[in-house]
VEXTOR-744956 format. One record per residue (C-alpha): x, y, z. Coordinates in nm, 2 decimals. Example, Ala and Ser with C-alpha at 12.3 -4.5 7.8 and 13.67 -1.06 7.14 Angstrom:
<pt px="1.23" py="-0.45" pz="0.78"/>
<pt px="1.37" py="-0.11" pz="0.71"/>
***
This chain:
<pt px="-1.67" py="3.43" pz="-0.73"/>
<pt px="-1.34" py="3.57" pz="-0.59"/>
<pt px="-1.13" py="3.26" pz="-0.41"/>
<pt px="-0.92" py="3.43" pz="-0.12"/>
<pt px="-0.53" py="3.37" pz="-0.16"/>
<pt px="-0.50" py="3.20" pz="0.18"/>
<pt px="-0.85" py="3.02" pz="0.17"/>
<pt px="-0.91" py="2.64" pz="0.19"/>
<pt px="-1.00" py="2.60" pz="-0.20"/>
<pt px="-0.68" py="2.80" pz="-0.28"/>
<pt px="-0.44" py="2.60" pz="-0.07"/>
<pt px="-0.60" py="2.27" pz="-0.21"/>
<pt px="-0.57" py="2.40" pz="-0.60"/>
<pt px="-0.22" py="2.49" pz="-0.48"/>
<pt px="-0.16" py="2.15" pz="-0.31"/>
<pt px="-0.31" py="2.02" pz="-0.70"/>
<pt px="-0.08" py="2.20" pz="-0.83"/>
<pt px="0.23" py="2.13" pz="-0.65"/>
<pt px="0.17" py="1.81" pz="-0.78"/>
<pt px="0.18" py="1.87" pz="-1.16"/>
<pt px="-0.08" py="1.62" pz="-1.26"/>
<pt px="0.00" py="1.70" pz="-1.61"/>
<pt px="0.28" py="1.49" pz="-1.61"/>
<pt px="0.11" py="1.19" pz="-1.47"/>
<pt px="0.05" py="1.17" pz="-1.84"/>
<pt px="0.38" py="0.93" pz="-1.89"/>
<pt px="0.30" py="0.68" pz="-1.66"/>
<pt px="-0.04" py="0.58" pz="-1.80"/>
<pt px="0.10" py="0.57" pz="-2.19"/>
<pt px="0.44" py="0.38" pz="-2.08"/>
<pt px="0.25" py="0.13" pz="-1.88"/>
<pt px="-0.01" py="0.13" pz="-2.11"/>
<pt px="0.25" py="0.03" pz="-2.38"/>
<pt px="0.37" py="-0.27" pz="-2.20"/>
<pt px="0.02" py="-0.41" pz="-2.16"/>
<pt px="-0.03" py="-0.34" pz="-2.52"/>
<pt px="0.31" py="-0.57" pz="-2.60"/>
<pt px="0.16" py="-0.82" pz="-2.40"/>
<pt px="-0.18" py="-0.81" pz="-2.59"/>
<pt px="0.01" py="-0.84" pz="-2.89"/>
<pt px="0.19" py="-1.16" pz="-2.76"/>
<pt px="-0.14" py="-1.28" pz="-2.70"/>
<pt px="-0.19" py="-1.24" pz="-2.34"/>
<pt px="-0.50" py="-1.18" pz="-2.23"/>
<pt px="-0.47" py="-0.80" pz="-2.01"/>
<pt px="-0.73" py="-0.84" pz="-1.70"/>
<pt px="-0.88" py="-0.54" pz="-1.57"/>
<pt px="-0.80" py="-0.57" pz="-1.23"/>
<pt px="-0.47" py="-0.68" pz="-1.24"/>
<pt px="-0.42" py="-0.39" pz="-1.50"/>
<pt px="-0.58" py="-0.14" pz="-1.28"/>
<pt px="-0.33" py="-0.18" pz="-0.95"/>
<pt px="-0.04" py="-0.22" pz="-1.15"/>
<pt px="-0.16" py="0.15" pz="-1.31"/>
<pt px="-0.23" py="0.29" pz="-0.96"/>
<pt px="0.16" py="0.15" pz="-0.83"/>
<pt px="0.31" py="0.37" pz="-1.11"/>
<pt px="0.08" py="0.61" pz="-1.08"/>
<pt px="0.11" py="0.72" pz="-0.73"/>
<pt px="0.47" py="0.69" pz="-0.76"/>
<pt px="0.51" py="0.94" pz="-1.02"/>
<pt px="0.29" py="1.17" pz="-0.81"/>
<pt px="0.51" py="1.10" pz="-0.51"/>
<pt px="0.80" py="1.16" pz="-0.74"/>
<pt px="0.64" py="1.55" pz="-0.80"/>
<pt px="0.56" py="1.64" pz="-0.41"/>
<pt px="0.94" py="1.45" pz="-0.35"/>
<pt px="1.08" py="1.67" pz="-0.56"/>
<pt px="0.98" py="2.03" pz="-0.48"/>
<pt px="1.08" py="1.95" pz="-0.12"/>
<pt px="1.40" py="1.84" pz="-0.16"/>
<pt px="1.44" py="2.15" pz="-0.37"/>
<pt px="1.35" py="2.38" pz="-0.25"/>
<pt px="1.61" py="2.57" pz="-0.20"/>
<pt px="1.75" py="2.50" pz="-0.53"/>
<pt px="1.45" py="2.64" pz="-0.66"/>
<pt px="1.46" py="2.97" pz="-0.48"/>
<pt px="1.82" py="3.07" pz="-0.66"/>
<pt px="1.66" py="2.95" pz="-0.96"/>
<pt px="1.58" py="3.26" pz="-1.20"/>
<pt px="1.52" py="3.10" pz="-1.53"/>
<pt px="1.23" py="2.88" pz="-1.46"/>
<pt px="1.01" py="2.75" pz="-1.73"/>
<pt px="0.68" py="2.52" pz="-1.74"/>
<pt px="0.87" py="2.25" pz="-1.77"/>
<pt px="1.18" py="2.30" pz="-1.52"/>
<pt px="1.27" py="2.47" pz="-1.22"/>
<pt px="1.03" py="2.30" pz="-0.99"/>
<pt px="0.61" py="2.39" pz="-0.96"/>
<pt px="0.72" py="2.72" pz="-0.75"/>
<pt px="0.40" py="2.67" pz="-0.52"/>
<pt px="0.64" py="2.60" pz="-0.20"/>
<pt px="0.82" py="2.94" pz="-0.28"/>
<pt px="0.44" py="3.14" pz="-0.32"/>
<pt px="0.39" py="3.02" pz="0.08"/>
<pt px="0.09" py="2.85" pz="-0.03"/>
<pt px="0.16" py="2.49" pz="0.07"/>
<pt px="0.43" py="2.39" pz="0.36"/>
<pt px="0.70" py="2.22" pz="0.22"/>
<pt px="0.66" py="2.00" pz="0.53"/>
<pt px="0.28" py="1.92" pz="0.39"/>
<pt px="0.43" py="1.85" pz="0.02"/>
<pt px="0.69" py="1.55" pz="0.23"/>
<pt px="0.36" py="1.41" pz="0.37"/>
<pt px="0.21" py="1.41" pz="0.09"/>
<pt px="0.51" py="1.23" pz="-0.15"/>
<pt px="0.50" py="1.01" pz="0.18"/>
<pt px="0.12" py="0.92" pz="0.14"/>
<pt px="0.12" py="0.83" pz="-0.21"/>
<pt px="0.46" py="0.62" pz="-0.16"/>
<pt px="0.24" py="0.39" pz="0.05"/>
<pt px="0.01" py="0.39" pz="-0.19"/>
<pt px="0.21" py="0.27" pz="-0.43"/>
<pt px="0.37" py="0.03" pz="-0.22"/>
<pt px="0.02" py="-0.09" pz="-0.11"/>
<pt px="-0.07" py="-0.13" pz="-0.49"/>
<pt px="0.26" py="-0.32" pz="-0.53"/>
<pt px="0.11" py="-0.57" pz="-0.30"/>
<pt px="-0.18" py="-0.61" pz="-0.48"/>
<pt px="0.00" py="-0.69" pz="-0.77"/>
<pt px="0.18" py="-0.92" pz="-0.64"/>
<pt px="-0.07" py="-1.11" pz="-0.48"/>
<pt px="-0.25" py="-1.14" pz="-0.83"/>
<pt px="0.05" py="-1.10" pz="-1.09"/>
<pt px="0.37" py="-1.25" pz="-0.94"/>
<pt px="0.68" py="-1.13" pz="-0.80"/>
<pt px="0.82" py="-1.06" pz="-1.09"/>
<pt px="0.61" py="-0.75" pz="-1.17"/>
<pt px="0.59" py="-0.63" pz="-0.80"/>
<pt px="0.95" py="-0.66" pz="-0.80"/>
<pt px="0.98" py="-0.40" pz="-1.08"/>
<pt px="0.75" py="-0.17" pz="-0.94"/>
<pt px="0.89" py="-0.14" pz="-0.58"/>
<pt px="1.24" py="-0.11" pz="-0.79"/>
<pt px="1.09" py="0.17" pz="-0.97"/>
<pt px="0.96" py="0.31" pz="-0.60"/>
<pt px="1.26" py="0.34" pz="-0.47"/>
<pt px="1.46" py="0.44" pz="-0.79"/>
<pt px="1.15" py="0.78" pz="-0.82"/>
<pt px="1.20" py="0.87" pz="-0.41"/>
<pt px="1.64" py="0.89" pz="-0.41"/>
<pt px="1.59" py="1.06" pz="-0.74"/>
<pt px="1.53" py="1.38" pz="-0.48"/>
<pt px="1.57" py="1.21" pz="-0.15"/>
<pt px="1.85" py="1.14" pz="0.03"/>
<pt px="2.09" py="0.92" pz="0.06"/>
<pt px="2.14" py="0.88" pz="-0.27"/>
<pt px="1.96" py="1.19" pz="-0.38"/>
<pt px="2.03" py="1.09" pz="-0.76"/>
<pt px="1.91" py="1.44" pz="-0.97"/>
<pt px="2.26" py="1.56" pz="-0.82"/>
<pt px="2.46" py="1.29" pz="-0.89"/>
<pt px="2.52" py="1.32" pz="-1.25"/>
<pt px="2.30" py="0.99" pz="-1.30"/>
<pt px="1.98" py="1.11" pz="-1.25"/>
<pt px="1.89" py="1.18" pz="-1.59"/>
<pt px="1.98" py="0.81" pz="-1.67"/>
<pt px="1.83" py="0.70" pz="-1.34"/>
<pt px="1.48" py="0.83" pz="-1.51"/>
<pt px="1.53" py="0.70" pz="-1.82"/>
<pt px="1.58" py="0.36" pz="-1.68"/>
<pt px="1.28" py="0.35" pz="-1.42"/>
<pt px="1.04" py="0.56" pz="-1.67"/>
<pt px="1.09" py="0.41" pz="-2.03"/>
<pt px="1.22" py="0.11" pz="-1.89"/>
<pt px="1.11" py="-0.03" pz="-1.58"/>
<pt px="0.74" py="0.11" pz="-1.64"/>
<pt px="0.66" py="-0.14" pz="-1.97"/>
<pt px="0.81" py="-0.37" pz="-1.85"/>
<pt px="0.64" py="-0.38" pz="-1.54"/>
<pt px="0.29" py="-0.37" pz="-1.74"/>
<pt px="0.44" py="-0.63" pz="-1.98"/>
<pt px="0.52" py="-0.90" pz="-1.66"/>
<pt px="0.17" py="-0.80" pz="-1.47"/>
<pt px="-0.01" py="-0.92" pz="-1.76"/>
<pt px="0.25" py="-1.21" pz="-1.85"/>
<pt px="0.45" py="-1.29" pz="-1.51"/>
<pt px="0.72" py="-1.31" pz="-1.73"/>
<pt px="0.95" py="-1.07" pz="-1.98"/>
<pt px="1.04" py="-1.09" pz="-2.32"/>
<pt px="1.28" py="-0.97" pz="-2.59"/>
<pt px="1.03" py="-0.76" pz="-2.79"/>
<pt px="0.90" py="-0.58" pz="-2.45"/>
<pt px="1.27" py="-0.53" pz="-2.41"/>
<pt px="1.34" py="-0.36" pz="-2.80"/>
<pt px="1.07" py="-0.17" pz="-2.77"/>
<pt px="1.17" py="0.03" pz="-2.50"/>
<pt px="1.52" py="0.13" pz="-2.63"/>
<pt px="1.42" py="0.42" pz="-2.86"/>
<pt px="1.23" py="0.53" pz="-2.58"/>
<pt px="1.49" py="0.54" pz="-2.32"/>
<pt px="1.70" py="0.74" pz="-2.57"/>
<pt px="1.42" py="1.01" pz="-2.60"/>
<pt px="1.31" py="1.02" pz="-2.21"/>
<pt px="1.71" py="1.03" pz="-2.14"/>
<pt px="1.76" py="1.36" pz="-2.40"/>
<pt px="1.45" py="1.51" pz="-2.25"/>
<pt px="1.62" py="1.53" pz="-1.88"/>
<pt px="1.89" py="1.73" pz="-2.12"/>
<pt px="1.59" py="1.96" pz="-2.22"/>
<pt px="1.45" py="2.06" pz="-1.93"/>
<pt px="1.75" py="2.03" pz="-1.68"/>
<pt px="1.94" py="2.33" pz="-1.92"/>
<pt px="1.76" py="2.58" pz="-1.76"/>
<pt px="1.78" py="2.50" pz="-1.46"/>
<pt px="2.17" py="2.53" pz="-1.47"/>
<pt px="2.30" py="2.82" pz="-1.31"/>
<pt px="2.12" py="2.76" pz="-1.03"/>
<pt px="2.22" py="2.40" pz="-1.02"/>
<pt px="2.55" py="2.54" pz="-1.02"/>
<pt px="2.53" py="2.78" pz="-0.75"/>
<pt px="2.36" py="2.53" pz="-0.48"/>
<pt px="2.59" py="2.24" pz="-0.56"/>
<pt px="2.35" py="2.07" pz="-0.73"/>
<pt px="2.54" py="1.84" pz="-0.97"/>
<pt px="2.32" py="1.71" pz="-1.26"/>
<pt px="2.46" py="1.59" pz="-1.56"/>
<pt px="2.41" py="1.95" pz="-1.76"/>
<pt px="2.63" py="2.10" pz="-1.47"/>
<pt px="2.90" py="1.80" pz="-1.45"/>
<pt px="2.94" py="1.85" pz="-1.85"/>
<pt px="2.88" py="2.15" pz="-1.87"/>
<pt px="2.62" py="2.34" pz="-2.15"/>
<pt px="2.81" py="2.25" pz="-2.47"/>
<pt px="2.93" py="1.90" pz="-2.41"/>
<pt px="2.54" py="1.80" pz="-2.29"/>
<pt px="2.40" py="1.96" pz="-2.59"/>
<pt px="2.58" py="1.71" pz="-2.79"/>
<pt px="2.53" py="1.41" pz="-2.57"/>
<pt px="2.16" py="1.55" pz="-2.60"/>
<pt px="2.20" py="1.54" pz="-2.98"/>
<pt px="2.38" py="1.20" pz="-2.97"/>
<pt px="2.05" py="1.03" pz="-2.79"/>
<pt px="1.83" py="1.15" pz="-3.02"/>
<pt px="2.01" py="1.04" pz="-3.37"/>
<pt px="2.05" py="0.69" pz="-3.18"/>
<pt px="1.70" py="0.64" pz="-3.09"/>
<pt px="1.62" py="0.62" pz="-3.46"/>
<pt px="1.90" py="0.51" pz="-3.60"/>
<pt px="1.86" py="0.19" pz="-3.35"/>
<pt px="1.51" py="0.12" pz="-3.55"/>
<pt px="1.65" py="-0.10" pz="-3.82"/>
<pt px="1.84" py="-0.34" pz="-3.60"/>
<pt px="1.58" py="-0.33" pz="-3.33"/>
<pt px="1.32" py="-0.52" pz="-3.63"/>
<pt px="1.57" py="-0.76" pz="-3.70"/>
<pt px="1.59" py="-0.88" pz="-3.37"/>
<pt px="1.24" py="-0.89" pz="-3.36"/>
<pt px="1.04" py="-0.52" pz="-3.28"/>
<pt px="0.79" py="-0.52" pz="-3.55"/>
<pt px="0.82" py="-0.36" pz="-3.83"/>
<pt px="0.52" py="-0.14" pz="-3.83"/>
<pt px="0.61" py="-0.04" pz="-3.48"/>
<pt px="0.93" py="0.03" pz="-3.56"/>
<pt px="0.78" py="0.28" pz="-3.89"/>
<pt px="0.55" py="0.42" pz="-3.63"/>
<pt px="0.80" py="0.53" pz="-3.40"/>
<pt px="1.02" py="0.67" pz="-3.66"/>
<pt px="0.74" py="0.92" pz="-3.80"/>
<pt px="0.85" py="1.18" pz="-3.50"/>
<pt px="1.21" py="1.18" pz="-3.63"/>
<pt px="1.14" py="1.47" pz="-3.80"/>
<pt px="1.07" py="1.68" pz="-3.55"/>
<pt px="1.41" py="1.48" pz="-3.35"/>
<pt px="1.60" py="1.62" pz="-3.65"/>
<pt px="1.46" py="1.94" pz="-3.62"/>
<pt px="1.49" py="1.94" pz="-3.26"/>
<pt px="1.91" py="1.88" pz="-3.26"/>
<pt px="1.93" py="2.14" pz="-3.46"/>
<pt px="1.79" py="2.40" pz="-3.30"/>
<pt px="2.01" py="2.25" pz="-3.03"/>
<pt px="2.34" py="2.25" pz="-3.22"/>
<pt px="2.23" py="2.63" pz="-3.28"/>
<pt px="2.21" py="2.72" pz="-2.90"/>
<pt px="1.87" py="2.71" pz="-2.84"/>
<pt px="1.92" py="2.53" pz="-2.50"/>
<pt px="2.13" py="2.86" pz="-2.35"/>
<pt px="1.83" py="3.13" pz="-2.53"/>
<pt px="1.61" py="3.18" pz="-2.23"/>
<pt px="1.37" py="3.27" pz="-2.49"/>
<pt px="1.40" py="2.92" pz="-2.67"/>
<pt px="1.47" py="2.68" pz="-2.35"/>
<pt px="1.08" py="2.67" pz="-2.31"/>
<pt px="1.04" py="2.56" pz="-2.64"/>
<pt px="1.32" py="2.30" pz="-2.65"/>
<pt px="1.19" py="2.15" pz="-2.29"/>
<pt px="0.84" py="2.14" pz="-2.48"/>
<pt px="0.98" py="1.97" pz="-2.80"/>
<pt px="1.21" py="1.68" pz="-2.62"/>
<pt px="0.89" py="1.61" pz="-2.38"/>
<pt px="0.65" py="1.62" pz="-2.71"/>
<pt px="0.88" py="1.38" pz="-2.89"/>
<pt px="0.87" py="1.12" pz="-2.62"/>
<pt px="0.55" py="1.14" pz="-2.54"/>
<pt px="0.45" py="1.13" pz="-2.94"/>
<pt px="0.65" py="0.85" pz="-2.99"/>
<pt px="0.52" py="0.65" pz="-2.70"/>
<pt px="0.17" py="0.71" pz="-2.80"/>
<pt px="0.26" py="0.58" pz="-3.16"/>
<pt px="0.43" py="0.28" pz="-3.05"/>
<pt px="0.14" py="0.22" pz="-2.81"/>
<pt px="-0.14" py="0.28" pz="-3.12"/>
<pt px="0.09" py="0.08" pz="-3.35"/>
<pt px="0.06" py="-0.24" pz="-3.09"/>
<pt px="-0.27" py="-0.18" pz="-3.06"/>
<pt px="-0.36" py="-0.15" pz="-3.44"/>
<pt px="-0.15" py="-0.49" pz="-3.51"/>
<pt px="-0.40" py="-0.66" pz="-3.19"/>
<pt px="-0.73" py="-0.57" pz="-3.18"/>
<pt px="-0.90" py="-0.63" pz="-3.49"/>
<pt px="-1.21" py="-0.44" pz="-3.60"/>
<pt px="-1.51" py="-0.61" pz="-3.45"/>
<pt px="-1.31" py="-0.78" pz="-3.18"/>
<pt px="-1.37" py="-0.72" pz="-2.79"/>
<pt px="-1.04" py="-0.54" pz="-2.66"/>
<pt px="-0.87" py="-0.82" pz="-2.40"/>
<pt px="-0.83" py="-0.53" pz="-2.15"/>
<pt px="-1.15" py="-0.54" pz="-2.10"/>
<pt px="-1.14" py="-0.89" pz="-1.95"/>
<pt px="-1.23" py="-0.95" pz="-1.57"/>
***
């Protein structure tokens, strides 16, 4: 069956993929990870609860996509080096989807999330709900003006903070109403990582920064100096491990986490060699700082998980 370019299915699988749903991976394993702190505090995680909180972060992230590739889309026309990772989906600039219908939809899924937000703070406290919307609005001025933060030199840190950070602890306080300092250690690493894999995937995306006046960090340092700030994050998110387990992150987290430094060593050097200016290398170092952070998010979420829920046990996220 041969799907016409300008026919209903195709605009709807472009509209899909204007949204890179892909990446909606992050969301469910950083949130996941602070319910899994909160289990091993020995809170019970109840399914409802769990579920809105999942759908506020959630539809934010998606908004975050659609946000994105509207405000940007000019930026993403001059851009000649785009990868998988970077440079924006490119479905506004195939004439596919109307950048006007991509602002409706990053407007439809804010209220979502802002709907959800409510839930959760009708059933989890303020506290919680409090984080999310802080997280809403920190994902829209990413793109959106006023602040319009990805050109500001601080977006980079902006998603580090609201990814790595806000979203645990967000699924730490639904579950507990409250925070605590091992929600808070564990996240450190991890805000190292999702802060050098801006670095990764913003390097190609340079020149054309450049050009429109876009100024993200890559652009305000310029190529060499971000490559070693790049570098810098990822030798402190594991040299932090030891100090992090004295103040109190377990130690088989902490071992957990460290098993992708490895590939972080490996990673910095290909770096220190230039890979992040080799167009035919800048997909592969995008990949490797998003496969790091995502590995070592998933291990820190398994390792919770493992030191929890004991064979034979009923998992407390199952609760009602």
């Amino acid at each position: 069956m041969i799907v016409r370019r300008n026919s209903i299915p195709a605009r709807l699988w472009a509209l899909i993929r204007l949204g890179r749903p892909l990446f909606l991976a992050g969301g469910f394993i950083f949130y996941g990870l602070g319910a899994a702190v909160a289990a091993y505090d020995g809170y019970p995680i109840l399914l409802l609860p769990y579920l809105l909180g999942q759908t506020a972060v959630t539809a934010a992230q998606w908004m975050t996509h659609y946000c994105n590739d509207y405000f940007d889309v000019e930026v993403d026309r001059l851009n000649r080096t785009p990868t998988r990772w970077s440079g924006g989906s490119r479905v506004l600039l195939e004439g596919l989807v109307r950048p006007r219908t991509a602002l409706i939809a990053a407007q439809v899924l804010g209220g979502v999330a802002l709907a959800a937000t409510g839930g959760v703070a009708l059933m989890s406290g303020l506290l919680p709900a409090g984080l999310m919307l802080l997280a809403i609005v920190a994902a829209w001025e990413y793109s959106a003006p006023p602040l319009r933060l990805a050109a500001s030199g601080f977006g980079e840190l902006a998603v580090a903070l609201t990814v790595t950070g806000l979203t645990p602890l967000a699924g730490y306080a639904a579950a507990t109403g409250g925070l605590s300092t091992r929600v808070a250690l564990t996240i450190i690493p991890l805000c190292f990582l999702q802060f050098a894999m801006m670095l990764t995937v913003t390097f190609p995306d340079a020149r054309a920064d450049t050009i429109a006046g876009k100024g993200t960090l890559v652009v305000r340092l310029g190529g060499v100096q971000a490559a070693r700030v790049h570098n810098a994050a990822l030798i402190v998110a594991y040299l932090v491990l030891p100090l992090l387990v004295f103040f109190g992150l377990p130690p088989f987290v902490a071992l957990a986490m460290a098993l992708t430094a490895p590939v972080a060593l490996w990673q910095a050097w290909r770096v220190s060699r230039g890979a992040w200016q080799d167009p035919a290398r800048q997909e592969s170092v995008a990949f490797w700082g998003i496969g790091l952070l995502v590995g070592t998010g998933l291990l820190a979420l398994a390792a919770f998980a493992l030191l929890t829920w004991q064979p034979g046990s009923i998992p407390s996220a199952l609760l009602l």
